[in-house]
Residue, then its C-alpha position, 0 to 999 in steps of 0.5 A: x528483477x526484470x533483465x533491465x532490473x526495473x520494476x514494473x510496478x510499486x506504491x510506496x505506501x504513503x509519501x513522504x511530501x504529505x509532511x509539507x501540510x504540518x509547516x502550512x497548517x502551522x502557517x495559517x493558524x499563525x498569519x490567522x493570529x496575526x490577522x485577528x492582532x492577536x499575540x502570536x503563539x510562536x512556541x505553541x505554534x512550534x510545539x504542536x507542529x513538532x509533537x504532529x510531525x512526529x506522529x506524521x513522520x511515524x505514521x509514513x514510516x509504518x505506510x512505507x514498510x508495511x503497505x508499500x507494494x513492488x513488483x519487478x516480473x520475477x519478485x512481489x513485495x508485500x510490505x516486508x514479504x517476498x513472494x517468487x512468481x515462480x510460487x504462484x500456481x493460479x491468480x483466482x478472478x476477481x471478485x466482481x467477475x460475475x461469472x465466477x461463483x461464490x463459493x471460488x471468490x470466498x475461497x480467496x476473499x477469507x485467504x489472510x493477506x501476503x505480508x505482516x498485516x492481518x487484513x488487507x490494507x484499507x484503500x487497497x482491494x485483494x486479488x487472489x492468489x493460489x501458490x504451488x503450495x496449496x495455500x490461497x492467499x492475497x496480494x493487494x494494491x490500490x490500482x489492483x487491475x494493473x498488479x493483477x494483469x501484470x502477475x497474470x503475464x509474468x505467471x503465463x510466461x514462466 
């Protein structure tokens, strides 16, 4: 943690209010049966909304533990991973910096990720990373410019 013990950056992953669309989908589909004078399938309409919200909520729980994302200056989160800033040796550049050569944005772009999933999460984008171990490797995030530039400043300060 920072010294005011705040966190400077974080994606939950997935969020929870998404939910909220299984009670107002299931409520269309019931005013569109009233609307058509139609019998309204109350318990299929239950069902379905139950048997989908259960598959929701267990699709937002994995988001949440394996594609969230927190950093407080010293500590980065990677889904269930912990890496120490102190660990990082080098953040490689992106790979859309054009004055970099192939051969350095392959060097990170085949490095497995940092966390328990084998690829970057989809809608998320890697940045490379070099640890005082040798290893090259990936943290990810959706807005990867600020992960990036805030690595990059608490790297140059320790």
């Amino acid at each position: 943690m920072t010294a005011s013990g705040d966190v400077l950056f974080e994606e939950p992953g997935a969020r929870w209010n998404s939910l909220l669309a299984i009670p107002i989908m299931c409520g269309i589909g019931i005013i569109g049966e009233m609307i058509l004078r139609g019998p309204v399938h109350w318990l299929g309409w239950g069902v379905a909304g139950t048997a989908v919200g259960l598959v929701f909520c267990w699709q937002i729980y994995a988001a949440r533990t394996y594609a969230s994302v927190s950093f407080d200056g010293h500590t980065l989160r990677q889904g269930t991973k912990t890496l120490q800033v102190d660990e990082i040796a080098e953040i490689l550049p992106p790979e859309s910096d054009t004055t970099v050569s192939n051969k350095v944005a392959d060097r990170w772009l085949l490095a497995p990720p940092l966390g328990d999933l084998p690829t970057v999460p989809k809608r998320r984008t890697g940045i490379g990373l070099v640890l005082r171990s040798g290893t090259v490797t990936q943290a990810w995030a959706k807005d990867h410019e600020t992960l990036r530039t805030l690595l990059a400043e608490s790297v140059v300060q320790r």
